[in-house]
TINU-299706 format. One record per atom (N, C-alpha, C, O): x, y, z; residue in one letter; atom name. Coordinates in Angstrom, 3 decimals, decimal comma, m for minus. Layout:
c1 c2 c3 residuo atomo
X Y Z A CA;
...
This chain:
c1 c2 c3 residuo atomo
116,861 m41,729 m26,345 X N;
118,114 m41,379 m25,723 X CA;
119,123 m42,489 m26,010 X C;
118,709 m43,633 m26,193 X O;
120,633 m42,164 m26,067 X N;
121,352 m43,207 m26,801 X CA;
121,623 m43,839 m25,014 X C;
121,087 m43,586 m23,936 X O;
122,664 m44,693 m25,433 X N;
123,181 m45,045 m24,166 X CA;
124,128 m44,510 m23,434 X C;
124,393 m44,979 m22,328 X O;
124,872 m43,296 m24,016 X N;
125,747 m42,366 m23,195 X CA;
124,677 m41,578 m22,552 X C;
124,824 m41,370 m21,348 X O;
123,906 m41,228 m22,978 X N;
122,962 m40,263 m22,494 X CA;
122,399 m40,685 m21,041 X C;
122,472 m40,077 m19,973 X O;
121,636 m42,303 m21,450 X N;
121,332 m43,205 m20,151 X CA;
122,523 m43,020 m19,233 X C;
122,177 m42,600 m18,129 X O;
123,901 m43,221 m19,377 X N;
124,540 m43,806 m18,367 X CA;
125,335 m42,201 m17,840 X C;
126,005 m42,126 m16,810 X O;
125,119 m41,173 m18,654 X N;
124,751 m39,935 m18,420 X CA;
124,173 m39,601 m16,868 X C;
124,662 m39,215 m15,806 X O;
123,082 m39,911 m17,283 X N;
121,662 m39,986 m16,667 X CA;
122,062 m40,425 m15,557 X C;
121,902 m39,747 m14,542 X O;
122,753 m41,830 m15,517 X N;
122,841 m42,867 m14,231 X CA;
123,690 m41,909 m13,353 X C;
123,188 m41,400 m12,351 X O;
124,789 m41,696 m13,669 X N;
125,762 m40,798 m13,252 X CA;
125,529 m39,148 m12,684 X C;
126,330 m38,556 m11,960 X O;
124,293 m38,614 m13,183 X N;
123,986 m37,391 m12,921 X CA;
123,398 m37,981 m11,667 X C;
123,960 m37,435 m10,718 X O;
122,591 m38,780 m11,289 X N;
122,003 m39,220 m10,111 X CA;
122,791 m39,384 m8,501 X C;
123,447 m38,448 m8,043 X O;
122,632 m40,582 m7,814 X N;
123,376 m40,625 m6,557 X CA;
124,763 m40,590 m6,872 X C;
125,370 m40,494 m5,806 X O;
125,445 m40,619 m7,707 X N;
126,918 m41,112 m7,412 X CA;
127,433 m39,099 m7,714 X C;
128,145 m38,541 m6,879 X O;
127,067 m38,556 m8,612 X N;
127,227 m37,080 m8,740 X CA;
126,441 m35,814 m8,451 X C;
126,512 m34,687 m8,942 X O;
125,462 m36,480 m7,250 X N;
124,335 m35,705 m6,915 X CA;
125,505 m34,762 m5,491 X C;
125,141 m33,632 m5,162 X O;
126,578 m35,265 m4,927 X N;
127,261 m34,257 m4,373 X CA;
128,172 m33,092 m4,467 X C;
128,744 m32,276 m3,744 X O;
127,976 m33,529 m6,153 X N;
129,320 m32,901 m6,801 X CA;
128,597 m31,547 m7,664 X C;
129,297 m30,597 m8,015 X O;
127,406 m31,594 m7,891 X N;
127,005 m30,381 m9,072 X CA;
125,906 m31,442 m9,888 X C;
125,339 m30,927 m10,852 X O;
125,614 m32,663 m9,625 X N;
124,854 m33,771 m10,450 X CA;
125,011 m33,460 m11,569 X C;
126,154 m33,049 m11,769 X O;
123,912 m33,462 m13,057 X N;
124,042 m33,224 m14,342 X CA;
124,976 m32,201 m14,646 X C;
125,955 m32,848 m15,018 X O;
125,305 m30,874 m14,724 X N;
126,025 m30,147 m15,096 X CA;
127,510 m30,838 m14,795 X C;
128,418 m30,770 m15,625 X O;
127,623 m31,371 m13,779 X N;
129,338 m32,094 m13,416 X CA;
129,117 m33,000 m14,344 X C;
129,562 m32,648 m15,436 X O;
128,654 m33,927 m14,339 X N;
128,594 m35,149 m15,434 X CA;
128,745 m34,871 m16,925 X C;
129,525 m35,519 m17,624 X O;
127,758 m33,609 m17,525 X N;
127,984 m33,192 m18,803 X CA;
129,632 m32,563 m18,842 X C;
130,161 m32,702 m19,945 X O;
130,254 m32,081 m18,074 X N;
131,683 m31,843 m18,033 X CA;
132,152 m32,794 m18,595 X C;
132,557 m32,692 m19,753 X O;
132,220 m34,182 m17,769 X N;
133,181 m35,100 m18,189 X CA;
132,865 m35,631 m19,807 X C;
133,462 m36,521 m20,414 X O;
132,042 m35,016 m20,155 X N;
131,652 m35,743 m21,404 X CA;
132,066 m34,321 m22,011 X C;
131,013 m34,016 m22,571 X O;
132,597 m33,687 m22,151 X N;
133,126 m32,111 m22,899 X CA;
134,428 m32,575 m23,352 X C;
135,068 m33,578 m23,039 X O;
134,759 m31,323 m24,416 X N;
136,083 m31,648 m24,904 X CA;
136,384 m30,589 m26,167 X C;
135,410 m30,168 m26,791 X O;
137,391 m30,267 m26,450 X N;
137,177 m28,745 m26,789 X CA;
138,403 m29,301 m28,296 X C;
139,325 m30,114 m28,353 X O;
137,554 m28,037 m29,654 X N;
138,539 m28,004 m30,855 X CA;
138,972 m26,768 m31,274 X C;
138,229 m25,787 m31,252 X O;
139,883 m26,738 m31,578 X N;
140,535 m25,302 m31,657 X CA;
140,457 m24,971 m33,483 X C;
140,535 m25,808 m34,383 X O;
140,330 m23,884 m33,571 X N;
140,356 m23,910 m35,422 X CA;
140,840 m21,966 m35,754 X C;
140,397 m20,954 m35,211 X O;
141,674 m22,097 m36,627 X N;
142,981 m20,692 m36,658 X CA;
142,328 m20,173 m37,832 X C;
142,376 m21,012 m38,732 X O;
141,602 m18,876 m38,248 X N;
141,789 m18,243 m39,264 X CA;
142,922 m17,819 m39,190 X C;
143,403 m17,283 m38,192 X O;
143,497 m18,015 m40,274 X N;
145,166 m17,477 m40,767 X CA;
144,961 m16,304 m41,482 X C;
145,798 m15,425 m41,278 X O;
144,164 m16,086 m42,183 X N;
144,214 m14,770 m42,815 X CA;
143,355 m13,863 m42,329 X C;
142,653 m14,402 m41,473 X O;
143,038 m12,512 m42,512 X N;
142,122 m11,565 m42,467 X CA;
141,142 m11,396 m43,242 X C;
141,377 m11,991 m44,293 X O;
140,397 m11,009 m43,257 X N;
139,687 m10,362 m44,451 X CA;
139,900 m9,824 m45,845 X C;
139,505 m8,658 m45,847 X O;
140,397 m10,209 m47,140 X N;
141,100 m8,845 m48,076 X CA;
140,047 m7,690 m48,099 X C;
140,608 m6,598 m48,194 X O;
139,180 m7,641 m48,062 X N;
138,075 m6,795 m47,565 X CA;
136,673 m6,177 m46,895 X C;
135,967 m7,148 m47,168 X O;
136,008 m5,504 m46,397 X N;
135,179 m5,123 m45,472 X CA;
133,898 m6,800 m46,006 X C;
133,351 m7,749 m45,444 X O;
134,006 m6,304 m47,172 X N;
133,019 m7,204 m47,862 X CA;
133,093 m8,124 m48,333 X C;
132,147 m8,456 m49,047 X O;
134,371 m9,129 m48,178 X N;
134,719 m10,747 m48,572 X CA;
133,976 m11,279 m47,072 X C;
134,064 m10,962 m45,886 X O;
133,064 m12,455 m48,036 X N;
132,577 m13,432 m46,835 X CA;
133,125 m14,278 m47,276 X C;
133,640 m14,427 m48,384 X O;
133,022 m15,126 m46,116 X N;
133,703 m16,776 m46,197 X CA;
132,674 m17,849 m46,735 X C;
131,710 m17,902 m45,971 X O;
132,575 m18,627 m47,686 X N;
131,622 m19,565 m47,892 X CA;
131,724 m20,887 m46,597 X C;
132,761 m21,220 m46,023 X O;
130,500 m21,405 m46,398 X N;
131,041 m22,911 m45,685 X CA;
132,707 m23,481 m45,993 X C;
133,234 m23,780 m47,065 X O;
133,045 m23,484 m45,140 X N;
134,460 m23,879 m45,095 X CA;
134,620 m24,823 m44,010 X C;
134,446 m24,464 m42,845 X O;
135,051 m26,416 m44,425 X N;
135,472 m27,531 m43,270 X CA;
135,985 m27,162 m42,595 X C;
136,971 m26,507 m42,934 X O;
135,635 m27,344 m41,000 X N;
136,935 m27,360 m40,303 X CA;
137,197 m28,603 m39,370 X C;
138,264 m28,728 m38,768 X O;
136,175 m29,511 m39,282 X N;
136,205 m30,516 m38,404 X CA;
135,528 m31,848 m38,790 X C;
134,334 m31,648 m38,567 X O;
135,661 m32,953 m39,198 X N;
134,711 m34,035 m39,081 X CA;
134,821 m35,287 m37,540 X C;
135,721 m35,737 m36,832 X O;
133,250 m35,430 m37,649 X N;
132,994 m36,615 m36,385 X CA;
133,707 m37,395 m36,707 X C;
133,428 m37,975 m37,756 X O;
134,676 m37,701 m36,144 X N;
135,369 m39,110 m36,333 X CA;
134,788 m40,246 m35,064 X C;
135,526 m41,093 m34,560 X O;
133,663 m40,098 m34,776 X N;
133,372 m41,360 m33,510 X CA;
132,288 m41,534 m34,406 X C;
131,801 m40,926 m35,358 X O;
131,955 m43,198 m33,390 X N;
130,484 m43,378 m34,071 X CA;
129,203 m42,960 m33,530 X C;
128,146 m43,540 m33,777 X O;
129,337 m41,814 m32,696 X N;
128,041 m41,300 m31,913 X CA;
128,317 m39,741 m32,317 X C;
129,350 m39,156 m32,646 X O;
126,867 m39,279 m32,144 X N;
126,574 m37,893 m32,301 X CA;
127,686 m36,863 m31,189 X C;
128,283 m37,267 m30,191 X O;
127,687 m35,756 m31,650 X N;
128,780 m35,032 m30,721 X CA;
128,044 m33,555 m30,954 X C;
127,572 m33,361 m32,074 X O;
127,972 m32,923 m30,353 X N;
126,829 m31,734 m29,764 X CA;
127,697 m30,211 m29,550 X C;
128,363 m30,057 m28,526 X O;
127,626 m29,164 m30,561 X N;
128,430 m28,182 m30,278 X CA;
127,828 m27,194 m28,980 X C;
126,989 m26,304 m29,122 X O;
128,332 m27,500 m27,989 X N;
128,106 m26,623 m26,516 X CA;
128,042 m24,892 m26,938 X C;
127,186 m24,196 m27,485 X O;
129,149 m24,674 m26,483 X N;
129,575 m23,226 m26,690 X CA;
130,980 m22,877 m27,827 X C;
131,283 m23,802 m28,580 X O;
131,595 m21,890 m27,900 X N;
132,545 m21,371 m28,884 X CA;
132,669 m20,165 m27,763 X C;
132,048 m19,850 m26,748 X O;
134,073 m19,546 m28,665 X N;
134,626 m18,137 m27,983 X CA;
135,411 m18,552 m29,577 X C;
135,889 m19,535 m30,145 X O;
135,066 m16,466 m29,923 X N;
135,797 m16,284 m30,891 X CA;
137,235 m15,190 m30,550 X C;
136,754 m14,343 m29,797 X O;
138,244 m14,958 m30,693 X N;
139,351 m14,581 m30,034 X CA;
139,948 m13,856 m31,327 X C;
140,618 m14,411 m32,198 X O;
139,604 m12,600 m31,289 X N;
140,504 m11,874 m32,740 X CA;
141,975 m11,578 m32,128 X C;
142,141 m11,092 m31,010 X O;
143,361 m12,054 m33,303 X N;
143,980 m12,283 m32,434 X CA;
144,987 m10,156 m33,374 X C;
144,632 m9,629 m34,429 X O;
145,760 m9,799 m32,710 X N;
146,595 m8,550 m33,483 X CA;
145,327 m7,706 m33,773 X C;
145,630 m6,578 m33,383 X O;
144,264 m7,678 m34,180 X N;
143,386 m7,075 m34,115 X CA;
141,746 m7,307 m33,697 X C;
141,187 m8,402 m33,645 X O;
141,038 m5,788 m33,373 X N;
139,949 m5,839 m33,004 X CA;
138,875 m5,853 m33,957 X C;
139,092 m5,624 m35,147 X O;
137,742 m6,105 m33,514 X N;
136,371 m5,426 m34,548 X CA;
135,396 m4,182 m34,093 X C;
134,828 m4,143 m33,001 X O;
135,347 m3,690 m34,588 X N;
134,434 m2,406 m33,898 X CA;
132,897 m2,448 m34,292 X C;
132,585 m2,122 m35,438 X O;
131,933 m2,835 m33,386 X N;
130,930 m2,847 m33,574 X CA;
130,021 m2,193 m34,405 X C;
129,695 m1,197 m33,759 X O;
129,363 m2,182 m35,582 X N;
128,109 m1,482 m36,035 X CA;
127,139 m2,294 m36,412 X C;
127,251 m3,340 m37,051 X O;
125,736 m1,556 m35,812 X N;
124,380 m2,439 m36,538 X CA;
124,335 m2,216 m37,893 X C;
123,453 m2,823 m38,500 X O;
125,113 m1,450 m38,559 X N;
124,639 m1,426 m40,096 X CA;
125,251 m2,416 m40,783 X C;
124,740 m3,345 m41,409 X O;
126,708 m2,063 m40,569 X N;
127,489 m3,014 m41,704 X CA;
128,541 m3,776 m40,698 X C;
129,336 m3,199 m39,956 X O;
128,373 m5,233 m40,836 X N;
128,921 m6,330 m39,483 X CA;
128,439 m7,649 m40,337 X C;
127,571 m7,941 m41,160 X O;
129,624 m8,320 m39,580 X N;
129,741 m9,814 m40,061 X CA;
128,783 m10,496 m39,132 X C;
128,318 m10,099 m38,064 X O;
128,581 m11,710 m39,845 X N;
127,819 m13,042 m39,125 X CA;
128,634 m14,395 m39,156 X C;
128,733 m15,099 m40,161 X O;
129,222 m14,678 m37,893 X N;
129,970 m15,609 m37,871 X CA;
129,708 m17,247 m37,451 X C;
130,647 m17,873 m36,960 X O;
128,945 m17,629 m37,575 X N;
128,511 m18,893 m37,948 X CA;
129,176 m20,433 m37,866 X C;
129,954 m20,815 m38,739 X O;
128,901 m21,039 m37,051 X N;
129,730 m22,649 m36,881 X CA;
128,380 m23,504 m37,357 X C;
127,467 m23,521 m36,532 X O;
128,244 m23,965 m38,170 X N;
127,331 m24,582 m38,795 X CA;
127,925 m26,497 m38,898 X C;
129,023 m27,054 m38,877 X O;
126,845 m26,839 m38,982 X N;
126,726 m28,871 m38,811 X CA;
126,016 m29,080 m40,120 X C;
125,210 m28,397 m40,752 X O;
126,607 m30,304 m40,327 X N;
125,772 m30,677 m41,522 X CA;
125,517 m32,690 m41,009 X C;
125,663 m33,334 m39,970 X O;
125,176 m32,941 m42,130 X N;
124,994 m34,859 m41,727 X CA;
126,248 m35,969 m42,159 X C;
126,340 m36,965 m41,441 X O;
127,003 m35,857 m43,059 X N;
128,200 m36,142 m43,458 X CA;
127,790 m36,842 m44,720 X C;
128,633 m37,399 m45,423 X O;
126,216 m36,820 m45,096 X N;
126,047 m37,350 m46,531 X CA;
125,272 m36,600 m47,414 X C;
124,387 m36,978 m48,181 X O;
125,713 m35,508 m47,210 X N;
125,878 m34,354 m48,498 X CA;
124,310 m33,256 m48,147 X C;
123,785 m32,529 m48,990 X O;
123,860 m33,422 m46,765 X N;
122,533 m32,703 m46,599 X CA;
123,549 m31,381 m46,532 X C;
124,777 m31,358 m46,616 X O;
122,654 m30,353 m46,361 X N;
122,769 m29,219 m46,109 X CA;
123,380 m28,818 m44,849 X C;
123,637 m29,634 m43,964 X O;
123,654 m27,361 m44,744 X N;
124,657 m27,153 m43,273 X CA;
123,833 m26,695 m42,561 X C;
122,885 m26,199 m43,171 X O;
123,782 m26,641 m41,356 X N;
122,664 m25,644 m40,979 X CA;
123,332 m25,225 m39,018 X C;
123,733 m25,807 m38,009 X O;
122,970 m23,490 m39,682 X N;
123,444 m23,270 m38,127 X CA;
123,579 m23,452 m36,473 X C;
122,657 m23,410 m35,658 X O;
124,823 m23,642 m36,250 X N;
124,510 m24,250 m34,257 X CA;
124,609 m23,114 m33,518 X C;
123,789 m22,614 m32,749 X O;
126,321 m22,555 m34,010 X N;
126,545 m21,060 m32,823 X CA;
126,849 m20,009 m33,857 X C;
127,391 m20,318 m34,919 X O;
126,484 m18,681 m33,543 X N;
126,800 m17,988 m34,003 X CA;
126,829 m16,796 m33,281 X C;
126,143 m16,569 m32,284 X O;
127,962 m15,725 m34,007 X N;
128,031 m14,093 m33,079 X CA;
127,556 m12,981 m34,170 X C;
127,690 m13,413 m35,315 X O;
127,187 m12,042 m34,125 X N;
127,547 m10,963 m35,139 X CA;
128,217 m9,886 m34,652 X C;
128,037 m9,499 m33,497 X O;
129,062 m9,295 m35,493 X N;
129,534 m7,661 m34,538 X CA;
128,981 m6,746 m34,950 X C;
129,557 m5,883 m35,613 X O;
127,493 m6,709 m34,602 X N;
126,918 m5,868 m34,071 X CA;
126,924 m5,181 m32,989 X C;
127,512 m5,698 m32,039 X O;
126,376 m4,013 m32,815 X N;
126,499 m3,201 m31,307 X CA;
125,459 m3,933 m30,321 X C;
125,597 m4,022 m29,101 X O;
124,184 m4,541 m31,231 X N;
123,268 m5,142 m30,131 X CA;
123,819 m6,583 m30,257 X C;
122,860 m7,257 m29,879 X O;
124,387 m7,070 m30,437 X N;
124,642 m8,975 m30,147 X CA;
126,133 m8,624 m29,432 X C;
126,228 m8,252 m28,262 X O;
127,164 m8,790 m30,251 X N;
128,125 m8,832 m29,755 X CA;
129,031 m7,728 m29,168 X C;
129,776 m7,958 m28,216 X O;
128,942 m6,531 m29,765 X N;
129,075 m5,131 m29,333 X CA;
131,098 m5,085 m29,851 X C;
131,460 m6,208 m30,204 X O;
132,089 m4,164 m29,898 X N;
133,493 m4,382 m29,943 X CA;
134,009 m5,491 m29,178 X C;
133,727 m5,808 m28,023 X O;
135,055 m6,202 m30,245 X N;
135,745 m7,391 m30,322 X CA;
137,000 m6,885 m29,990 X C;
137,703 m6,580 m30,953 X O;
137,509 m6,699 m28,763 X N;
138,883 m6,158 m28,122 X CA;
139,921 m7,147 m29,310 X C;
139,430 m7,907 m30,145 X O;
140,941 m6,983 m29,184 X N;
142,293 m8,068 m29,803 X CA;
142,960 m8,306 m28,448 X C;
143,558 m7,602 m27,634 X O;
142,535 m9,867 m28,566 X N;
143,362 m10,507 m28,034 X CA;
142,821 m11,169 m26,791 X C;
143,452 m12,002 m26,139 X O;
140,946 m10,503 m26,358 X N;
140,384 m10,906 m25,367 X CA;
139,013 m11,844 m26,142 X C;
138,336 m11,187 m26,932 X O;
138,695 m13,029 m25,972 X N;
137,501 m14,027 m26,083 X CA;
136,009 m13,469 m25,973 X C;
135,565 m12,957 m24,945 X O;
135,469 m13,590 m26,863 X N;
133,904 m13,505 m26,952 X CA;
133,482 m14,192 m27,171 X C;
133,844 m14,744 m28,210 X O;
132,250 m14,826 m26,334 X N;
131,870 m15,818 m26,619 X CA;
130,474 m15,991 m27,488 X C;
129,498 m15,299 m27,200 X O;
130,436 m16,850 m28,453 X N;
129,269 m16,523 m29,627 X CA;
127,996 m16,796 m28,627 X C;
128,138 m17,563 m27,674 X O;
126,640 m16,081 m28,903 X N;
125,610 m15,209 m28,284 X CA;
124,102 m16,303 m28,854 X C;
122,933 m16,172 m28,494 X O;
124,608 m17,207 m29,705 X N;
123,442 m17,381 m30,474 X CA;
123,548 m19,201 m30,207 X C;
124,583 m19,773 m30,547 X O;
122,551 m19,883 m29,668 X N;
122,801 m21,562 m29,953 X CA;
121,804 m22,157 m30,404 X C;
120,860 m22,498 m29,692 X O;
121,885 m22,378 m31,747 X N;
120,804 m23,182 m31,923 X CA;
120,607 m24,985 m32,152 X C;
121,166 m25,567 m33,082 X O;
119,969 m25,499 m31,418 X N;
120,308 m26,753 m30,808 X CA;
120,094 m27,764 m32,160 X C;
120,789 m28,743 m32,433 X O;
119,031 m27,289 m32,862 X N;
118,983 m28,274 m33,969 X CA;
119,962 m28,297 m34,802 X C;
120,040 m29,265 m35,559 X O;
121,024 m27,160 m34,876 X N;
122,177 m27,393 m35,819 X CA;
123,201 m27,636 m34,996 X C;
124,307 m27,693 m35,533 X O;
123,137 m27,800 m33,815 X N;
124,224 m28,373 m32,734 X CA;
124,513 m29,627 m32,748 X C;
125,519 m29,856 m32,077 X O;
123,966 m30,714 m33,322 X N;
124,407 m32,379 m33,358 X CA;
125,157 m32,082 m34,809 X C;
124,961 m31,597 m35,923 X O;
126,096 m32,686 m34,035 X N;
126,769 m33,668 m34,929 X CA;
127,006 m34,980 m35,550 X C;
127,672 m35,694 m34,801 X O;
126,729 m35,473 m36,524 X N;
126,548 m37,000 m36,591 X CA;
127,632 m37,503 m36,636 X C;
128,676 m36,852 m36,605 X O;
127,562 m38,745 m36,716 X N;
128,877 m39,673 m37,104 X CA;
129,234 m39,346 m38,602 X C;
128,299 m39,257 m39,398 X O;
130,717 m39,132 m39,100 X N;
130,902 m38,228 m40,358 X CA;
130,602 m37,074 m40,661 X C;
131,152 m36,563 m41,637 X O;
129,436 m36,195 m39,739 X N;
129,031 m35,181 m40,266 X CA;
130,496 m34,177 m39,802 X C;
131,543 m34,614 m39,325 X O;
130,162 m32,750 m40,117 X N;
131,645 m32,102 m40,216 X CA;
130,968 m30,166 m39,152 X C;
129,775 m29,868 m39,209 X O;
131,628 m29,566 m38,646 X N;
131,601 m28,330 m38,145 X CA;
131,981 m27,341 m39,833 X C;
132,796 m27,671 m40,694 X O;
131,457 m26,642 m39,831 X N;
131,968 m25,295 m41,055 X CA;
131,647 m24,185 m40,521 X C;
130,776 m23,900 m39,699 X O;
132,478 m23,531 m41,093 X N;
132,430 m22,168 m40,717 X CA;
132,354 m21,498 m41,928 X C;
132,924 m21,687 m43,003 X O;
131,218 m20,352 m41,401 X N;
130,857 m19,148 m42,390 X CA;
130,877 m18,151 m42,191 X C;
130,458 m17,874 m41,067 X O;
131,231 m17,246 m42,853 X N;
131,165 m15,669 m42,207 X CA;
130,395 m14,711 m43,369 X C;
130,966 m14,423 m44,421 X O;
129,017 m14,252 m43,043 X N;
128,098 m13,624 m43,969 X CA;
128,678 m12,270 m43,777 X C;
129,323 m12,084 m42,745 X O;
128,526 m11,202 m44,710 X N;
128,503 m10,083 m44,520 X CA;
126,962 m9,257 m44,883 X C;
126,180 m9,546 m45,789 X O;
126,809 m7,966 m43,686 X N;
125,540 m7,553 m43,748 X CA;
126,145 m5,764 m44,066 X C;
127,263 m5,432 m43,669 X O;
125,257 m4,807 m44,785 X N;
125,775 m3,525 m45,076 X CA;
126,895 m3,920 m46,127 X C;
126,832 m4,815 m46,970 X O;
128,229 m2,791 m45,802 X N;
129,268 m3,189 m47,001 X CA;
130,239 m3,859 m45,814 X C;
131,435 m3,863 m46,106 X O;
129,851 m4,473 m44,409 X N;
130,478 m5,700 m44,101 X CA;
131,500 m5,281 m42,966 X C;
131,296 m4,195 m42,423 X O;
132,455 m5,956 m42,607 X N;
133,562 m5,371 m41,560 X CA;
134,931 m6,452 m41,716 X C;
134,868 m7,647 m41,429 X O;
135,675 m6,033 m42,026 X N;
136,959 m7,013 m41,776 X CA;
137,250 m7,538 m40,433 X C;
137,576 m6,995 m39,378 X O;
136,976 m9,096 m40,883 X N;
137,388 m9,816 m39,476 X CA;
138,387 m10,372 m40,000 X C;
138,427 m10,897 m41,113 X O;
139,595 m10,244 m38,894 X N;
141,191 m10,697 m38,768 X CA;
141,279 m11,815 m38,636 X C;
140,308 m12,551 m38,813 X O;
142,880 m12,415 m38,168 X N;
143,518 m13,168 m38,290 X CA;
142,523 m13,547 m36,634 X C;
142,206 m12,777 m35,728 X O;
142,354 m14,536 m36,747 X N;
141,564 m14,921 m35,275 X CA;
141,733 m16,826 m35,030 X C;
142,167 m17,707 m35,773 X O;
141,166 m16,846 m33,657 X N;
140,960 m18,262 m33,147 X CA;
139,729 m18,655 m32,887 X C;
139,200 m17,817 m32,156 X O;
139,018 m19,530 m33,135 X N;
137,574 m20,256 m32,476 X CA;
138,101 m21,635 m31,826 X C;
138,732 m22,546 m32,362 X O;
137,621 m21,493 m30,438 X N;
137,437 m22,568 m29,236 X CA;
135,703 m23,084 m29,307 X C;
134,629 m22,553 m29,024 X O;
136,076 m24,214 m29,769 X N;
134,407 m24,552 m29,354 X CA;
133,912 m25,690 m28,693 X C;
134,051 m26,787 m29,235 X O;
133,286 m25,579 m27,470 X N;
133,185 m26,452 m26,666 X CA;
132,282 m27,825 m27,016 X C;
131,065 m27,652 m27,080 X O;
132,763 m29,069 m27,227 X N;
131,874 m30,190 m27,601 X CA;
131,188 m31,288 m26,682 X C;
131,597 m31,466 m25,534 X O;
130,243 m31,945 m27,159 X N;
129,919 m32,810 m26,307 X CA;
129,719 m34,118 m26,455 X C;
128,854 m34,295 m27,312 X O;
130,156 m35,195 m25,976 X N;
130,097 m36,682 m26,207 X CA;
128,795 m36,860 m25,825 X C;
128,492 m36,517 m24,682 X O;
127,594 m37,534 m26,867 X N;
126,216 m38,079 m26,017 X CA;
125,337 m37,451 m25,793 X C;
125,221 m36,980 m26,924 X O;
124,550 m37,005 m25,244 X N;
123,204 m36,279 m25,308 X CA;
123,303 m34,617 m25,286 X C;
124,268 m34,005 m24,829 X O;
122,321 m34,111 m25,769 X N;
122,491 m32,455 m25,799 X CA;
121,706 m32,172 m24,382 X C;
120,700 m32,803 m24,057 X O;
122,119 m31,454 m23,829 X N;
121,629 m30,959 m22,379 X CA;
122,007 m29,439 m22,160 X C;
122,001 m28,950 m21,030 X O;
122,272 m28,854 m23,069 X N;
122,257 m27,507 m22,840 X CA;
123,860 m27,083 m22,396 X C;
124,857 m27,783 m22,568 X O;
123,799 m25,675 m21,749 X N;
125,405 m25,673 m21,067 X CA;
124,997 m25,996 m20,182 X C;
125,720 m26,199 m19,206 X O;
């Protein structure tokens, strides 16, 4: 455990044991990045390759919590056949591989219709691609499955964390 984590720790104890203990404490260590697809889709079936959108600029690990993806002028309409996979992926910042933290699909069974203009929040966390290192970077990918679905002009909120991973 690093030493945010310890003093984490110290803090989840008597001094925030009236307040909500650990879950209040992991708050104060939260902090949120905003990132704009500007364009749409040109079609059902253009995916996005890994694409930067963020690097660690501290010298400690930073932990992707949660996301909400927000299609903005338009919706997505759910199908299990043909639906995107939208993906916030971590890598190490010295050229390893990316590998997935959160992700949604618009599918009818994961994410189901993507209203315009109302937040969904991605369905999927996987913790080993949730650290972030010092230098390492957030990317975003968007796979297509079937002949795919046009995802719009949209926003991703994704919730971060200073210091140890503890879940939401």
């Amino acid at each position: 455990m690093s030493n945010i984590g310890e003093y984490q720790k110290a803090q989840a104890g008597s001094t925030a044991s009236p307040y909500g203990g650990g879950p209040t404490v992991a708050q104060a260590y939260d902090f949120h990045e905003r990132f704009d697809k500007l364009a749409a889709d040109g079609m059902a079936s253009t995916a996005t390759a890994d694409t930067l959108l963020w690097t660690n600029p501290y010298d400690f690990t930073v932990y992707m919590v949660s996301a909400r993806l927000t299609c903005t002028g338009a919706g997505i309409t759910a199908d299990n056949s043909n639906f995107a996979t939208i993906a916030l992926k971590s890598n190490d910042g010295v050229g390893g591989a990316t590998a997935t933290g959160l992700s949604i699909t618009t599918a009818i069974t994961d994410s189901g219709n993507i209203t315009a203009n109302q937040p969904k929040a991605f369905t999927l966390l996987t913790s080993a691609g949730a650290a972030i290192p010092p230098g390492g970077g957030i990317w975003l990918n968007i796979a297509k499955s079937g002949t795919g679905v046009v995802v719009p002009i949209s926003q991703i909120a994704v919730r971060l964390r200073r210091g140890e991973f503890t879940g939401n």
